[in-house]
N, C-alpha and C positions, 0 to 999 in steps of 0.2 A: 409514644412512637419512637422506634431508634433513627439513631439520627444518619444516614448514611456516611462512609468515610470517604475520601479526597481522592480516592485511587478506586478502582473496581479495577480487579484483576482478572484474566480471562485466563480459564483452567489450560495448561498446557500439557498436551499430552503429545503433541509433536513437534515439528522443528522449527515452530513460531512462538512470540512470546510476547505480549499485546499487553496494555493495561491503558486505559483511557483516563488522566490527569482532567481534573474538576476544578472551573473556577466560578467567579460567581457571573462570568456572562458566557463564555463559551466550554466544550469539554476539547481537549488537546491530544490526541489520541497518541501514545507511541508504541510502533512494533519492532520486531525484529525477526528475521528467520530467512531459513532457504526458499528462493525462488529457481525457475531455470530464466534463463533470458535469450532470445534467441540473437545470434552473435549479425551484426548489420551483412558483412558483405557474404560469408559462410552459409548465412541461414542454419549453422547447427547452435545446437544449445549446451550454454556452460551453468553449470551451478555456482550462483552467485547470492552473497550475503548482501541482505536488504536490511536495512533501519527508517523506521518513519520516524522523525526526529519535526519536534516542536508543530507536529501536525500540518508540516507544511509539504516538507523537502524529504524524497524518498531518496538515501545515501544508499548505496551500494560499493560492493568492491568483489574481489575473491575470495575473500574470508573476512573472518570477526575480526583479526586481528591487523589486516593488511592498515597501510599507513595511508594509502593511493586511494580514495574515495571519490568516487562523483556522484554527482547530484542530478534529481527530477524534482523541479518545483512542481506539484500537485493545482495548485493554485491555478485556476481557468482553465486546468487539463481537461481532453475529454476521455471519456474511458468508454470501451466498445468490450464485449464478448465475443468471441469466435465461435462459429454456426457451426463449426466441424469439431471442435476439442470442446469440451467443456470447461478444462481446466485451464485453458489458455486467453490472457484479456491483452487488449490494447490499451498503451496509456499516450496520448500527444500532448505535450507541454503546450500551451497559451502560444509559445514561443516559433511553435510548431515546425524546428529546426530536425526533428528526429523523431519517430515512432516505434515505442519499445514494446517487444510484445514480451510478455511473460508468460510463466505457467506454473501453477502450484502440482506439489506431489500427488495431492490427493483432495476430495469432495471438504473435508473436514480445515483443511490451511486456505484454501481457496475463501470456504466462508468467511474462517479471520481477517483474513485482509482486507474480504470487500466490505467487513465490518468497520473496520480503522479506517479505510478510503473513503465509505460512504458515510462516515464521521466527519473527514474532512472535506466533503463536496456540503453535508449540512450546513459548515462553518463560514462558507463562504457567503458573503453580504451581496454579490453581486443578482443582477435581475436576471440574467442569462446561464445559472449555473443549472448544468445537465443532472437530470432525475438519477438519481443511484438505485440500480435497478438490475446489475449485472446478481447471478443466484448461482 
């Protein structure tokens, strides 16, 4: 029997770029790619570069290369779907100082993410962590 390798890479054919890191108690998912976000006071949406980093903490900025990054701990987040857009989720930190909503380009990046997300809601030890369930 072969023996799987430490990384599964998830085929990229658009503007995400996923691969779930393997240890021997939990898997660590990380992504990257365009999201939109919709801007708090504006309500209009910017394209914004996303990284899920050490499976925890979703980084964002304007771009790949910007220096200016902020963070979503994921950790005790809840995550909703929006009844009107398919492609648009909610995410509320634990902390529940802010509510980001986003929205993938398309049916196909949308599933990668709630792939890596609903990776990192598995991961979570707590008794109260939300069913991952968003499709």
């Amino acid at each position: 029997m072969a023996q799987k390798s430490a990384t599964d890479q998830v085929t990229n054919q658009s503007n995400i770029d996923c691969e779930i890191r393997k240890n021997e108690q939990i898997q660590l998912p990380e992504c990257s790619g365009w999201l939109f976000k919709r801007r708090k006071i504006t309500n209009k949406w910017e394209k914004v570069w996303f990284v899920l980093d050490k499976g925890q903490f979703l980084n964002y900025s304007k771009d790949a290369a910007a220096k200016k990054v902020k963070s979503i701990n994921l950790i005790g987040a809840q995550f909703d779907e929006d009844e009107n857009d398919k492609l648009t989720f909610t995410i509320v930190p634990s902390d529940a100082k802010r509510k980001f909503v986003l929205r993938a380009e398309n049916d196909e990046e949308l599933q990668k993410w709630m792939d890596v997300i609903c990776t990192v809601k598995a991961n979570e030890k707590t008794d109260n962590s939300q069913a991952c369930s968003i499709q």
